[in-house]
BAPATOR-195954 format. One record per residue: residue number from 1; x negated, y negated, z negated of N, C-alpha, C, CB in turn. Coordinates in steps of 0.2 Angstrom, whole numbers. Glycine has a CB too. Layout:
<recs>
+-------+-------+--------+-------+--------+---------+-------+-------+--------+-------+--------+---------+-------+
! kekol ! neast ! nnorth !   nup ! caeast ! canorth !  caup ! ceast ! cnorth !   cup ! cbeast ! cbnorth !  cbup !
+-------+-------+--------+-------+--------+---------+-------+-------+--------+-------+--------+---------+-------+
!   NUM !     X !      Y !     Z !      X !       Y !     Z !     X !      Y !     Z !      X !       Y !     Z !
...
+-------+-------+--------+-------+--------+---------+-------+-------+--------+-------+--------+---------+-------+
</recs>
This chain:
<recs>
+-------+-------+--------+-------+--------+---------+-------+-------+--------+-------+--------+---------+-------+
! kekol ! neast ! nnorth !   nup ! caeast ! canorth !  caup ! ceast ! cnorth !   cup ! cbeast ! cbnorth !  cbup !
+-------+-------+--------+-------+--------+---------+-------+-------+--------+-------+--------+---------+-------+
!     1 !    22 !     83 !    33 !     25 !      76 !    33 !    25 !     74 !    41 !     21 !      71 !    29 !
!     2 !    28 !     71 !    41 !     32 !      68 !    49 !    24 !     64 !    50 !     42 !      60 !    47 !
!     3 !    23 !     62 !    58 !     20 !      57 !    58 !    23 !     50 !    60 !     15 !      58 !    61 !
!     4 !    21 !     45 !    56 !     22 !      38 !    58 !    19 !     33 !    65 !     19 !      36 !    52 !
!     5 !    21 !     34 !    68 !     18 !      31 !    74 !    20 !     23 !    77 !     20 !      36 !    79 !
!     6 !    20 !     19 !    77 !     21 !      12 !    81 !    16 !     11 !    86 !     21 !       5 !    77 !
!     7 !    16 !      7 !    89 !     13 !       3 !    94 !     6 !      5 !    94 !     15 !      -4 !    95 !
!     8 !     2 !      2 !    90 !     -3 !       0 !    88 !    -7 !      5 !    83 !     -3 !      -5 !    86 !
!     9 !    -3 !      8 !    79 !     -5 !      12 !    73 !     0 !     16 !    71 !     -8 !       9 !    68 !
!    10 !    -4 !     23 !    68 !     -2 !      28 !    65 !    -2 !     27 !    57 !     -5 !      33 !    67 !
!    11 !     2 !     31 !    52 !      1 !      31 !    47 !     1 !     39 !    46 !      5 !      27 !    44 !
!    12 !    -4 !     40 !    42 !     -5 !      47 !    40 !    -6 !     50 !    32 !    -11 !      50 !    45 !
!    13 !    -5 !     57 !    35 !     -9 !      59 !    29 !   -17 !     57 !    26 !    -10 !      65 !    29 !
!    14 !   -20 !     57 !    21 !    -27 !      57 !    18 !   -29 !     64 !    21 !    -27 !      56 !    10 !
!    15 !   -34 !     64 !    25 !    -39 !      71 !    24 !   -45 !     70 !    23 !    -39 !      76 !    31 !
!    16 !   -49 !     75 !    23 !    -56 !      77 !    19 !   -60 !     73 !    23 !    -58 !      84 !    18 !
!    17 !   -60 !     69 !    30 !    -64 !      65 !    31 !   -65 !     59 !    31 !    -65 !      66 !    33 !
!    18 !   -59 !     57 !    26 !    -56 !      49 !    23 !   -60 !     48 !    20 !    -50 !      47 !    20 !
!    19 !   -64 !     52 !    16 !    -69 !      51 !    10 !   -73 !     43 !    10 !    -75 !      56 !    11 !
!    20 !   -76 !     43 !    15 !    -80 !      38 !    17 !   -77 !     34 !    17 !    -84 !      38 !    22 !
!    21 !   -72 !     29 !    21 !    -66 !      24 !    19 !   -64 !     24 !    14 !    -60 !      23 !    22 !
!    22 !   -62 !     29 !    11 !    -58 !      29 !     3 !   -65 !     27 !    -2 !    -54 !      37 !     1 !
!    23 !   -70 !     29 !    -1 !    -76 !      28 !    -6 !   -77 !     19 !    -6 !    -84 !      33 !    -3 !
!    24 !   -77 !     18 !     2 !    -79 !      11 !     3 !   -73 !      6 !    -2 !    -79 !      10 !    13 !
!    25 !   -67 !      5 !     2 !    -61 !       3 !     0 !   -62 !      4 !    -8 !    -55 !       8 !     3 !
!    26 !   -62 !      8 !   -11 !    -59 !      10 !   -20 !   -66 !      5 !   -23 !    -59 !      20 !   -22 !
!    27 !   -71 !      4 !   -19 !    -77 !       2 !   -21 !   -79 !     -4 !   -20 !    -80 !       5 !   -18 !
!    28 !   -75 !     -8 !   -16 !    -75 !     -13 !   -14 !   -72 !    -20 !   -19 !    -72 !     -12 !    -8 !
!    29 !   -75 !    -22 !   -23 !    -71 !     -25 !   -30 !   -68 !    -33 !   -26 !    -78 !     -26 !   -37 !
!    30 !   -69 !    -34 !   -20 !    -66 !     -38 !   -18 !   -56 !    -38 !   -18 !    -69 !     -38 !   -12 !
!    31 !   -55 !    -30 !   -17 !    -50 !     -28 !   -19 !   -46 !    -27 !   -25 !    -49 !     -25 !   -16 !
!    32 !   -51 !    -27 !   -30 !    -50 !     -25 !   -37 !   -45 !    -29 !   -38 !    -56 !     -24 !   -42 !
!    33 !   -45 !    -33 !   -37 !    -39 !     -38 !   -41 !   -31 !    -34 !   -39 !    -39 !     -50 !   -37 !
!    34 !   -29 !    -32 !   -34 !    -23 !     -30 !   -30 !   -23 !    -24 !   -33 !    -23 !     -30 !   -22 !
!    35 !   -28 !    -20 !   -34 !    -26 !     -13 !   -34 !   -26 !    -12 !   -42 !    -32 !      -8 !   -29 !
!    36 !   -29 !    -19 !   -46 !    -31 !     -14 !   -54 !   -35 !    -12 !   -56 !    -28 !      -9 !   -55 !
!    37 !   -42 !    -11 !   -52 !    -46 !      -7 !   -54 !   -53 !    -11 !   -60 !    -49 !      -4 !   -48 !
!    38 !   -56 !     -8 !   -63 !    -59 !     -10 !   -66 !   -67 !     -7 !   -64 !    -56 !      -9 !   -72 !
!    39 !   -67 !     -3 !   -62 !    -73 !       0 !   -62 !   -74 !      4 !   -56 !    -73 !       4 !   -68 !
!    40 !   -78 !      5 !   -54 !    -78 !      10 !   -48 !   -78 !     16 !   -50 !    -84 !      10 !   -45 !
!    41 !   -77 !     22 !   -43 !    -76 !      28 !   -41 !   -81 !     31 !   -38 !    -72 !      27 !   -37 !
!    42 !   -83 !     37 !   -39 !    -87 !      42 !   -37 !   -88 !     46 !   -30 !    -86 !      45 !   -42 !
!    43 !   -89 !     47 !   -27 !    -88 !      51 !   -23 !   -83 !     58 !   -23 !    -93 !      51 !   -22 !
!    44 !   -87 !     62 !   -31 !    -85 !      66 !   -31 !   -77 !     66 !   -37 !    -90 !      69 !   -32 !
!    45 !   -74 !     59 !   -38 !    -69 !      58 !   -40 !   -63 !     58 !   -35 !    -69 !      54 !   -43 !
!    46 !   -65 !     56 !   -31 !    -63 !      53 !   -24 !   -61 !     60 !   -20 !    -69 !      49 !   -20 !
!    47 !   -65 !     66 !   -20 !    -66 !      71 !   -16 !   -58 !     73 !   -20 !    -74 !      76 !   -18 !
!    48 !   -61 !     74 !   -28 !    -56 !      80 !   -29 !   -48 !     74 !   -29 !    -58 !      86 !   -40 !
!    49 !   -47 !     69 !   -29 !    -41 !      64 !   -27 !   -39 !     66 !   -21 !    -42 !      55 !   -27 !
!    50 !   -44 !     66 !   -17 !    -42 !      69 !    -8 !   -38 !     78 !    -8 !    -51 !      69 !    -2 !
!    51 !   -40 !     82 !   -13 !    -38 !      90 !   -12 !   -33 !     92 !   -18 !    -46 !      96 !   -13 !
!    52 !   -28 !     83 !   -21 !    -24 !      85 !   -22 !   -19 !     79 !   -17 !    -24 !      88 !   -29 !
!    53 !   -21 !     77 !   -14 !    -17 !      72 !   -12 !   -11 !     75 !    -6 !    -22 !      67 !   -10 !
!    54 !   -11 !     83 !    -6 !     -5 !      86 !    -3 !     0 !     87 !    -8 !     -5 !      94 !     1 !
!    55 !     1 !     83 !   -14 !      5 !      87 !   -18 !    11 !     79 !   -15 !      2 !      88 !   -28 !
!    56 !    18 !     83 !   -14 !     23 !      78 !   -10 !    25 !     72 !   -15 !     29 !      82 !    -7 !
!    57 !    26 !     67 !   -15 !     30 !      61 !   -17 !    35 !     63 !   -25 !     35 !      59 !    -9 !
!    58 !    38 !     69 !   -24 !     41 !      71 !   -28 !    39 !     74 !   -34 !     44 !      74 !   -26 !
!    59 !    32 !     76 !   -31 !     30 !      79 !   -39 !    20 !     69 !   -40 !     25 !      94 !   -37 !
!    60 !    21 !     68 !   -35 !     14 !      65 !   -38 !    18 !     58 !   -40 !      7 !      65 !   -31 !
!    61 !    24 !     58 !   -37 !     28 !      49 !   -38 !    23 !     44 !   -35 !     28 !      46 !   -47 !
!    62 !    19 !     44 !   -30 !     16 !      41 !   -25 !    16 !     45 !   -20 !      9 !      38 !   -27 !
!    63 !    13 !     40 !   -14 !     12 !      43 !    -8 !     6 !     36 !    -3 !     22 !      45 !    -3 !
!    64 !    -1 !     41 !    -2 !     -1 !      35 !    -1 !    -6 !     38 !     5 !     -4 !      30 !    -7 !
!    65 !    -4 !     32 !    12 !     -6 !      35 !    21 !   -11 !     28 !    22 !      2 !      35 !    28 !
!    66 !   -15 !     32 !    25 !    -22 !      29 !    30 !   -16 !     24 !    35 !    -28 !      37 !    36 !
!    67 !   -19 !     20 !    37 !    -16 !      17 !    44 !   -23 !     16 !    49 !    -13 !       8 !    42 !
!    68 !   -21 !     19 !    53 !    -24 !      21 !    58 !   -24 !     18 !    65 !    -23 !      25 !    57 !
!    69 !   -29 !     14 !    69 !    -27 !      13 !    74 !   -25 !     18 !    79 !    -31 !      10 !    75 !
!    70 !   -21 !     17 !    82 !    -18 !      24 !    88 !   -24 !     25 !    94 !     -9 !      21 !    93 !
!    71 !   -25 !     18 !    98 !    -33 !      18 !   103 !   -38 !     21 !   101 !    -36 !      13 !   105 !
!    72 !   -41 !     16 !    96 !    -50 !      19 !    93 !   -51 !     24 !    87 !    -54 !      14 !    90 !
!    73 !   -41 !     26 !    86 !    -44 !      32 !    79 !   -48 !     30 !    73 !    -50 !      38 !    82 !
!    74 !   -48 !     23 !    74 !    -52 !      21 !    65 !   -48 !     19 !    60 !    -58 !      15 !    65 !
!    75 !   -49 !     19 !    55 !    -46 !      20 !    51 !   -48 !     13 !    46 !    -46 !      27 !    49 !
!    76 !   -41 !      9 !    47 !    -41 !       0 !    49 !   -39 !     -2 !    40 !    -31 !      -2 !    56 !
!    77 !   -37 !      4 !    35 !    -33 !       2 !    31 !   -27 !      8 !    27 !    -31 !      -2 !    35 !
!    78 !   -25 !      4 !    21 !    -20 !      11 !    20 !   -15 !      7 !    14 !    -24 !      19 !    16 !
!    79 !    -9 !     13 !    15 !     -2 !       8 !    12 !     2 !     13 !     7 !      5 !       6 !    19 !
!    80 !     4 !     10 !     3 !      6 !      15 !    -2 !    13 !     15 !    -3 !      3 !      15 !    -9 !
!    81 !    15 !     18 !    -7 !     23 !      21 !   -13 !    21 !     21 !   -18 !     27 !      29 !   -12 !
!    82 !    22 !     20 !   -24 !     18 !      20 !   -31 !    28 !     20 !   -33 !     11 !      12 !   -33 !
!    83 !    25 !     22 !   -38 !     32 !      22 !   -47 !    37 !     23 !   -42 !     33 !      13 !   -54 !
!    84 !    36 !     31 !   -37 !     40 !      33 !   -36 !    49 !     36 !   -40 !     36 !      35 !   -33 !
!    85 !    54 !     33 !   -41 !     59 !      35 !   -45 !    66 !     38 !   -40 !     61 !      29 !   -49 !
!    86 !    66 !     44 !   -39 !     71 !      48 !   -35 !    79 !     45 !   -40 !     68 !      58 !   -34 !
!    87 !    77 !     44 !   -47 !     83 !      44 !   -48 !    86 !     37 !   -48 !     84 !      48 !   -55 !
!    88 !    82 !     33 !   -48 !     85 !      25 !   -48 !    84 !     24 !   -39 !     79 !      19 !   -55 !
!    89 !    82 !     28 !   -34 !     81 !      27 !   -29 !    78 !     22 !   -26 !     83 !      27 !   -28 !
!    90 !    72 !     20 !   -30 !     64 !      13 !   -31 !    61 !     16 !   -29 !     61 !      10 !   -37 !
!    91 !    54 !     12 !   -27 !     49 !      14 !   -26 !    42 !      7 !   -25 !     50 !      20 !   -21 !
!    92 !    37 !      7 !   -28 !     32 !       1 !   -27 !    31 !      0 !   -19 !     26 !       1 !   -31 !
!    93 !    29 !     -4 !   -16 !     25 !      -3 !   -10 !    18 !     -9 !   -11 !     31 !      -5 !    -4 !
!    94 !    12 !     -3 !    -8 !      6 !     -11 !    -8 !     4 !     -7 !    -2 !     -2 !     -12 !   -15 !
!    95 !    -2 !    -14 !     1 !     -2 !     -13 !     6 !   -11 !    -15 !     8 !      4 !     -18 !     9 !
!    96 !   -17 !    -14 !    10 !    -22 !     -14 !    13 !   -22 !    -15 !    19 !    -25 !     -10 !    11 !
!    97 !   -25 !    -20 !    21 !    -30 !     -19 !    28 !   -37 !    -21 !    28 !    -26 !     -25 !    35 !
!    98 !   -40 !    -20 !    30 !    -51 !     -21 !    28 !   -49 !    -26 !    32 !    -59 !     -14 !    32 !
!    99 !   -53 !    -32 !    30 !    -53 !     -39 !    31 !   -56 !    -37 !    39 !    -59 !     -45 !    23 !
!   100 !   -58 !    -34 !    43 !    -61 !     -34 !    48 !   -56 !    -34 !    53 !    -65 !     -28 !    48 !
!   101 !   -51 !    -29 !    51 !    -43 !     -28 !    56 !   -40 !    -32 !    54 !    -38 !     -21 !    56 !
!   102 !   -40 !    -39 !    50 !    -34 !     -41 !    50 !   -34 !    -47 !    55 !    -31 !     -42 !    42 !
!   103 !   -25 !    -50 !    55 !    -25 !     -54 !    58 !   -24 !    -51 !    66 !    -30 !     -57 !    56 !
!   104 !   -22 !    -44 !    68 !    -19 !     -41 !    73 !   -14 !    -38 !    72 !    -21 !     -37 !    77 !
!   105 !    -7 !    -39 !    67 !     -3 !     -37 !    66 !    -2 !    -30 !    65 !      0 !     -39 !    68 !
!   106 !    -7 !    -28 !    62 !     -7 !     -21 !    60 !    -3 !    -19 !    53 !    -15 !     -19 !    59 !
!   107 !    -4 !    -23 !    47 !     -1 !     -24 !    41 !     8 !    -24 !    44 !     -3 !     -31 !    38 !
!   108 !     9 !    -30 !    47 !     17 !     -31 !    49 !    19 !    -23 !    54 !     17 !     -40 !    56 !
!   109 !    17 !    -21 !    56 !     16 !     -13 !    60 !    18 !     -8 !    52 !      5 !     -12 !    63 !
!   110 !    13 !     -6 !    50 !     12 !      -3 !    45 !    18 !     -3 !    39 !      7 !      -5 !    44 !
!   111 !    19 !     -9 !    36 !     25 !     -11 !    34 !    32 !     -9 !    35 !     24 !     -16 !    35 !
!   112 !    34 !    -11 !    42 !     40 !      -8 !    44 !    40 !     -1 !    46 !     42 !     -10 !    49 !
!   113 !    35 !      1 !    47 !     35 !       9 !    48 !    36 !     12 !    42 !     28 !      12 !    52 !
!   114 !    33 !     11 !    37 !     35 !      13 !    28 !    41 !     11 !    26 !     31 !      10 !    21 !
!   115 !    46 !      6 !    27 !     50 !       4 !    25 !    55 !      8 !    27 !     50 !      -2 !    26 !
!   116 !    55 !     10 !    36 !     62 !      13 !    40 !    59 !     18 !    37 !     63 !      14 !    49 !
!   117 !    53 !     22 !    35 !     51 !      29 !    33 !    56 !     32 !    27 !     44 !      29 !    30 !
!   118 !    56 !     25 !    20 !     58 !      26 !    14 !    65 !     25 !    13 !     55 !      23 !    11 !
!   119 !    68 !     19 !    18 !     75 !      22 !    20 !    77 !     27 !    21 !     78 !      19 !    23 !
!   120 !    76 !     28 !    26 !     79 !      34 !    32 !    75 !     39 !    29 !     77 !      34 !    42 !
!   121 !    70 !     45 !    27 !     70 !      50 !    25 !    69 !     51 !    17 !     66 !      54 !    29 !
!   122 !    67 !     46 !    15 !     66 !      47 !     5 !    72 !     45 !     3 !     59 !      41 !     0 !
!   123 !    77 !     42 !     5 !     82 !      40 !     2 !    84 !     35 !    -2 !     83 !      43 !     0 !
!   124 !    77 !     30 !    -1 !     77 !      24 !    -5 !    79 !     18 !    -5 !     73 !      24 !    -7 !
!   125 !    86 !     15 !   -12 !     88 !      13 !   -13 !    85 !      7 !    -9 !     90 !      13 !   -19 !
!   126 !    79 !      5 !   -14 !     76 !      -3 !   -15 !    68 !     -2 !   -15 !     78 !      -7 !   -24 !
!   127 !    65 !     -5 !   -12 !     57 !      -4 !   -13 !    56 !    -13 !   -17 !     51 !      -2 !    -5 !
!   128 !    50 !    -14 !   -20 !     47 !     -18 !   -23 !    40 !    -18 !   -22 !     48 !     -17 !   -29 !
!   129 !    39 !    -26 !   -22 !     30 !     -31 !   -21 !    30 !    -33 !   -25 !     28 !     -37 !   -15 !
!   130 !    22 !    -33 !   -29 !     19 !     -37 !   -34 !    16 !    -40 !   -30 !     16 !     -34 !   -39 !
!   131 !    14 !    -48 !   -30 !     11 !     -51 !   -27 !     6 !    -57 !   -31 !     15 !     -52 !   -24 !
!   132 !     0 !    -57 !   -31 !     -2 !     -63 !   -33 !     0 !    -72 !   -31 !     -8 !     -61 !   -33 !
!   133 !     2 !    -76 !   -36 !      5 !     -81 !   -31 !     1 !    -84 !   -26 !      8 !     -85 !   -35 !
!   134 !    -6 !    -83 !   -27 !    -10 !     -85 !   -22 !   -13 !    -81 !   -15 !    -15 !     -86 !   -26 !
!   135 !    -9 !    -75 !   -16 !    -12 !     -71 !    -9 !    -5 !    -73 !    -5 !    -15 !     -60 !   -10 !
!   136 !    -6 !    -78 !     0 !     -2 !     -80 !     4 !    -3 !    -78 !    10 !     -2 !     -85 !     3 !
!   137 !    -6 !    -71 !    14 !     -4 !     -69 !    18 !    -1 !    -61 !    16 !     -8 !     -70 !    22 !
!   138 !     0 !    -59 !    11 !      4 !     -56 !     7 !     9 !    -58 !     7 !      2 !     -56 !     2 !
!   139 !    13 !    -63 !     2 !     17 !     -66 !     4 !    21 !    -68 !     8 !     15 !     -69 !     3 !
!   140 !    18 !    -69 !    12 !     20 !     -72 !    23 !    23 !    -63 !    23 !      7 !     -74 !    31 !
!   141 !    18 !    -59 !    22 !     21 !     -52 !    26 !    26 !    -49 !    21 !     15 !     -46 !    27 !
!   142 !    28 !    -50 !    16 !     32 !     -48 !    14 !    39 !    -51 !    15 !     31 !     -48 !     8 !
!   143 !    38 !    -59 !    16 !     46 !     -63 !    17 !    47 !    -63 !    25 !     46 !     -72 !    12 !
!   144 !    43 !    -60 !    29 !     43 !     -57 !    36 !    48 !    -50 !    37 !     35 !     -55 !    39 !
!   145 !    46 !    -45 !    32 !     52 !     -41 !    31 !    56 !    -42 !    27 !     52 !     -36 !    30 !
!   146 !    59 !    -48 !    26 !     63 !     -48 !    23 !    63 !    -46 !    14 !     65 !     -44 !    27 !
!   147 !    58 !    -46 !    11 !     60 !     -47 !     5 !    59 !    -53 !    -2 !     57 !     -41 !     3 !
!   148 !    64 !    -52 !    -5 !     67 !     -58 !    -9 !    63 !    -57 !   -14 !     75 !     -58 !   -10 !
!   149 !    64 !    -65 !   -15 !     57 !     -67 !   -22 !    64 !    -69 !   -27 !     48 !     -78 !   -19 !
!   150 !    62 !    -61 !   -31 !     66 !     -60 !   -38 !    64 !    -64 !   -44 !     66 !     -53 !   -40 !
!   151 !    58 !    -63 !   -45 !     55 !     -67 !   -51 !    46 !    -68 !   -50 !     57 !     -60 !   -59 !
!   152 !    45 !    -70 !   -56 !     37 !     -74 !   -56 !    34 !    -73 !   -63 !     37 !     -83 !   -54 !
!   153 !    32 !    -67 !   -64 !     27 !     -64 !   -72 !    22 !    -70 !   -72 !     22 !     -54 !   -72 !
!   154 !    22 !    -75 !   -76 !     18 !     -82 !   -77 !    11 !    -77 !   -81 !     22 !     -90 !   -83 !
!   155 !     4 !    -80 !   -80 !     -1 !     -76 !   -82 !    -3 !    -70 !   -81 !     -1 !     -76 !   -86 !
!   156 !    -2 !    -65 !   -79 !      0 !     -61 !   -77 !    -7 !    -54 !   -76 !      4 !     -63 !   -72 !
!   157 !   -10 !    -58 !   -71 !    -16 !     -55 !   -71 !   -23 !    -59 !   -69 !    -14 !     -49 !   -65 !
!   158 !   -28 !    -57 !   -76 !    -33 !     -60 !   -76 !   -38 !    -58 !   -68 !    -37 !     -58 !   -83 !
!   159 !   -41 !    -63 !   -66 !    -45 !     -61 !   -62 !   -51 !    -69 !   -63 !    -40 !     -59 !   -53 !
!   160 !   -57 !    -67 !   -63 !    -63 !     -72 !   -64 !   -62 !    -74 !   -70 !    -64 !     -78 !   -59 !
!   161 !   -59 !    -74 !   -76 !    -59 !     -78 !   -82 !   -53 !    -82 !   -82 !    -65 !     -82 !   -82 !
!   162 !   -48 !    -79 !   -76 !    -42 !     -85 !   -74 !   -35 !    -82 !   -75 !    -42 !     -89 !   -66 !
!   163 !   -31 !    -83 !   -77 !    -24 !     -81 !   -76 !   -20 !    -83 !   -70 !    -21 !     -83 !   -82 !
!   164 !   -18 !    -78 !   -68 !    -14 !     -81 !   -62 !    -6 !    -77 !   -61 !    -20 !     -79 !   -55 !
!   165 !    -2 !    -81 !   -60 !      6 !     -78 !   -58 !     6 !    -75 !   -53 !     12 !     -83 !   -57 !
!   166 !     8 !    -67 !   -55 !     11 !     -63 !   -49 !    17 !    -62 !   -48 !      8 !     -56 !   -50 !
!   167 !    22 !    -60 !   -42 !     29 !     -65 !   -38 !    29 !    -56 !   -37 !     28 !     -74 !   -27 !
!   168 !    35 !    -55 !   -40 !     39 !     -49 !   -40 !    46 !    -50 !   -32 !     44 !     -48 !   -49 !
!   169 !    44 !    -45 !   -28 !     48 !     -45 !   -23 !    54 !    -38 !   -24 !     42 !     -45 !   -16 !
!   170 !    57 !    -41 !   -18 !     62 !     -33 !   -20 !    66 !    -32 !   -11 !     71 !     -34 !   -28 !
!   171 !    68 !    -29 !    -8 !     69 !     -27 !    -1 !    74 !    -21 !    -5 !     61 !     -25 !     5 !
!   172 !    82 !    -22 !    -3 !     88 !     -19 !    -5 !    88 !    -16 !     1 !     94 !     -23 !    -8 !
!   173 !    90 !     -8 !     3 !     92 !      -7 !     9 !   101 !    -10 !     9 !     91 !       1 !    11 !
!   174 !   101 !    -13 !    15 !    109 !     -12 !    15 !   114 !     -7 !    18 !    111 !     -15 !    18 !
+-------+-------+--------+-------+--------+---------+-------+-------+--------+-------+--------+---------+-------+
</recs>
């Protein structure tokens, strides 16, 4: 795969010594609301998710890159493609940055580098954001590139005993 490069950061493949961020990240239930998870991850689930994660976009229907800083080589974060559809030419996009990097436009970086990625070489029509209506620098970064607030799944997703409305985005190429 091509590398993704801007100013500030790389986006890349997952290799075998992502472990430790990926273990941290997946583990971290601060994020669990965004990502869906319920339960934690193992190390050794993690391992064998990393030794198949060369399988390309076309057969796994995700694709999902570390963001990387380009100076210090650390690894700031990571961004995905999910419910990849070649035939409807969609694809989800989500986005991580570790509360530590944010706030240096590394996300706003990252973002546009995936988007020109999934135009220009995947071939994709439309990407899509699920957003909670409360994560408002989510929000902020999505309607910065450009994408339109299509609809609003009222209740949507429980998080603390609370229902909250998640804001379906969409970014059409032209």
């Amino acid at each position: 795969m091509m590398k993704l490069t801007g100013k500030k950061i790389t986006l890349r493949a997952l290799e075998p010594e992502d472990l430790d961020f990926l273990y941290q990240i997946e583990n971290n239930e601060s994020f669990w609301e965004i990502s869906h998870t319920q339960t934690p991850f193992s190390k050794f689930i993690l391992k064998q998710y990393l030794e198949n994660a060369h399988l390309d976009i076309y057969e796994a229907k995700q694709l999902r890159l570390l963001i990387e800083d380009t100076s210090t080589k650390s690894q700031v974060g990571m961004i995905d493609l999910f419910d990849y559809n070649p035939m409807h030419k969609r694809a989800g996009i989500g986005i991580l940055i570790h509360p530590k990097f944010q706030k240096q436009g590394l996300a706003t970086e990252a973002l546009s580098l995936l988007i020109q990625y999934a135009f220009s070489y995947l071939n994709v029509h439309q990407l899509y954001a699920n957003i909670t209506a409360d994560n408002s620098k989510s929000l902020s970064l999505f309607k910065k590139h450009n994408f339109q607030k299509v609809g609003i799944k009222k209740d949507w997703i429980l998080s603390e005993g609370k229902f909250k409305d998640e804001v379906l985005f969409q970014l059409i190429k032209d």
